[in-house]
C-alpha positions in Angstrom: -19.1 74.2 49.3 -17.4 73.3 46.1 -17.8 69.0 46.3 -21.5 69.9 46.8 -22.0 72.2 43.7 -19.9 69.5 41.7 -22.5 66.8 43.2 -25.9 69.3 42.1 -24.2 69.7 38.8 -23.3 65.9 38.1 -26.7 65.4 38.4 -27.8 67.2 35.5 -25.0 65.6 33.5 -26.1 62.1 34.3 -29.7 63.6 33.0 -28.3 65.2 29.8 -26.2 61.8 29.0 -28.7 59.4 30.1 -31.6 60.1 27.9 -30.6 58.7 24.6 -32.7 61.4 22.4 -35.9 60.0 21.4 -35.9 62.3 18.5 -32.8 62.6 17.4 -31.1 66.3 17.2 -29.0 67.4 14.4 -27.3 70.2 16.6 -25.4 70.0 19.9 -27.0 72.1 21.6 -30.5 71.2 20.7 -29.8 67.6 21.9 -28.2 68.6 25.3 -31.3 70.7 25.8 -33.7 68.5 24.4 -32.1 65.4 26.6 -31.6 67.5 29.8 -35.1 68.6 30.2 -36.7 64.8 29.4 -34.5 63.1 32.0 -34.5 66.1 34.9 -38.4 65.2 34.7 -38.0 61.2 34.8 -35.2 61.7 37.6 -38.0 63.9 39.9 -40.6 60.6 39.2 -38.4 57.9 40.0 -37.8 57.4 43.4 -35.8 54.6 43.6 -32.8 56.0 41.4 -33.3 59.3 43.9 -32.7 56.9 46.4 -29.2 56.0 45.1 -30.3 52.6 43.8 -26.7 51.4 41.8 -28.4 48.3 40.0 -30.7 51.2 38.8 -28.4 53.4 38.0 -26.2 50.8 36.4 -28.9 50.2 34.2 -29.6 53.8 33.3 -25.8 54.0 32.1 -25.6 50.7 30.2 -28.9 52.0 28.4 -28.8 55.3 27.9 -25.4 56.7 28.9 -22.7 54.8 27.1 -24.1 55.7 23.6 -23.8 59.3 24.0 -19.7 59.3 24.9 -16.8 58.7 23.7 -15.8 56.7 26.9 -12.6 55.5 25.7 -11.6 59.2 24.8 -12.7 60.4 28.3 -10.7 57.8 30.2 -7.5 58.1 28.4 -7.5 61.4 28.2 -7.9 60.9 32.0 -4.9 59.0 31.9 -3.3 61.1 29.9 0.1 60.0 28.1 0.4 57.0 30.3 -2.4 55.6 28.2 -0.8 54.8 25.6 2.2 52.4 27.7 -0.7 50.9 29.6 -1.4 47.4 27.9 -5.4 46.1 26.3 -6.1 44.9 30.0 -4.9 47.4 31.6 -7.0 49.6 29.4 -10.2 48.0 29.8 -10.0 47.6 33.8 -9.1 51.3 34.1 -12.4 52.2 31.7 -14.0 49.7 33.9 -13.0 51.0 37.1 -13.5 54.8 36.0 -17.1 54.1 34.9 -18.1 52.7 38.0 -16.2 55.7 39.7 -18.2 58.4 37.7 -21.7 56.1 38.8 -20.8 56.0 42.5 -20.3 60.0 42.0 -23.7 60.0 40.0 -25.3 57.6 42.5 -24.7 59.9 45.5 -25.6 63.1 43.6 -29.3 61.9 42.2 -30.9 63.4 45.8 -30.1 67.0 45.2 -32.5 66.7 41.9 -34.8 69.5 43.2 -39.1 70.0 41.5 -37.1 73.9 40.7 -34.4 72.0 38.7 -34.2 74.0 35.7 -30.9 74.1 33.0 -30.6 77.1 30.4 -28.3 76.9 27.5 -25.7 80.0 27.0 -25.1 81.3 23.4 -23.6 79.2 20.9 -19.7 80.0 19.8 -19.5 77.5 17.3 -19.5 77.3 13.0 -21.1 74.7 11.3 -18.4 73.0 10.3 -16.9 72.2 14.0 -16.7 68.8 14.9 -15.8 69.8 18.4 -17.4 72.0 20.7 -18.7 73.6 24.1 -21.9 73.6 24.9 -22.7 75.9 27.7 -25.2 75.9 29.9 -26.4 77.0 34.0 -28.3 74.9 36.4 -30.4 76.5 38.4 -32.5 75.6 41.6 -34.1 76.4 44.8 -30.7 74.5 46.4 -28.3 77.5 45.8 -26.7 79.7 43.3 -26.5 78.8 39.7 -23.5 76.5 38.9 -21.9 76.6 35.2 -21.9 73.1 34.0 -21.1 72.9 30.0 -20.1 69.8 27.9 -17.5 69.1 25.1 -18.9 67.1 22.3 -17.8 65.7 18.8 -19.3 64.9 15.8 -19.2 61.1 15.3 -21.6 61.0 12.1 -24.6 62.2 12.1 -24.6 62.1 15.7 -22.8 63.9 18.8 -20.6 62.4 22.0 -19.5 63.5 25.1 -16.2 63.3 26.3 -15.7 65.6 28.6 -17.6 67.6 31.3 -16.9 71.4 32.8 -18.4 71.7 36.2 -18.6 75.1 37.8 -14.7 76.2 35.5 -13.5 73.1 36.5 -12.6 70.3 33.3 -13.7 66.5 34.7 -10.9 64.9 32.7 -8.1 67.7 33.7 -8.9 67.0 37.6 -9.0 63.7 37.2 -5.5 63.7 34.7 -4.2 65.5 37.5 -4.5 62.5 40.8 -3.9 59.8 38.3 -0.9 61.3 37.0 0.6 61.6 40.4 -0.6 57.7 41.1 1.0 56.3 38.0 4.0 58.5 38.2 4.9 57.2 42.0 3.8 53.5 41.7 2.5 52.2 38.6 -1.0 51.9 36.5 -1.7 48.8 38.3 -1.6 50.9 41.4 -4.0 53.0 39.8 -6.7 50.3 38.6 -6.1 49.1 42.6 -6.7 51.9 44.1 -9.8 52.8 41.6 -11.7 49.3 42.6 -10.7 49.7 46.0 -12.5 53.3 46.6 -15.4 51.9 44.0 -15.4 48.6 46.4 -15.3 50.7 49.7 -18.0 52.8 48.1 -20.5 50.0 47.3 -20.2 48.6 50.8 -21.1 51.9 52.2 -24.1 51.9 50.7 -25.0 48.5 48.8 -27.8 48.5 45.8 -31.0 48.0 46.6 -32.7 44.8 45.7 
């Protein structure tokens, strides 16, 4: 089933994003496999964030995540051209809303993190001088077939962001463009950011963070 590949696959993005590269890595795809193998082993010894603990997991993004993407670029381009009418509040409580989206997503993923979880990185097509590219990779496990997960990154600096995510051919920010677009088109960002906290609300009461 599709949602359930996604879910696998998410997993090994949160890992990629949330290490933070102890030793920093001059090339793209040296940091995603570098960063992807580090947290795939920390995520199979910690239980509680397996467990779907969101104050956990929370702290995992604030810490490690956010420094590694270009959030801002990920949730307007999310937004798409409706972004740029939406006003500085609007702004920030759709990033805010979106985050804790993606986290509820990751939350509810972290259990298919398997001891055979195992990512291998495709061929680089890419010249030196890009300051945007894919990264490719394939997750494999015991769970099922391998599912294509690759990453779009740019060069801020001397460093490289995320900002946006392929899962098994699907783009992250072009299926999410897609539902928001409708939303906004028929009633409005404001129904949007509404009807973002109200799934992240209804989400979190499902299954509340452990203490």
């Amino acid at each position: 089933m599709w949602i359930q590949r996604f879910f696998s696959a998410l997993v090994v993005t949160g890992a990629f994003l949330g290490a933070g590269a102890a030793r920093a890595e001059t090339t793209p795809d040296g940091l995603v496999k570098q960063v992807s193998n580090e947290v795939i082993d920390a995520v199979k010894a910690d239980k509680a964030i397996q467990a779907g603990d969101i104050q956990r997991i929370n702290a995992l993004v604030d810490a490690k995540v956010m420094p590694h993407v270009n959030f801002q670029r990920m949730t307007a381009s999310s937004v798409g051209r409706h972004w740029r009418s939406a006003t500085p509040e609007q702004q920030k409580r759709l990033q805010d809303e979106f985050k804790t989206l993606l986290i509820r997503t990751y939350a509810g993923a972290l259990t298919q993190v398997k001891e055979q979880t195992t990512v291998q990185l495709k061929p680089m097509r890419a010249q030196p001088t890009d300051n945007e590219v894919v990264v490719r990779t394939e997750v494999r496990s015991s769970a099922g077939e391998p599912v294509q997960l690759d990453y779009r990154l740019e060069k801020a600096a001397d460093s490289w962001r995320v900002f946006d995510i392929n899962v098994g051919g699907i783009w992250l920010v072009e299926q999410y463009r897609n539902s928001f677009a409708q939303e906004i088109g028929a009633n409005g960002v404001d129904s949007l950011i509404a009807k973002l906290a109200e799934k992240n609300k209804s989400a979190g009461a499902a299954k509340p963070a452990k203490s």
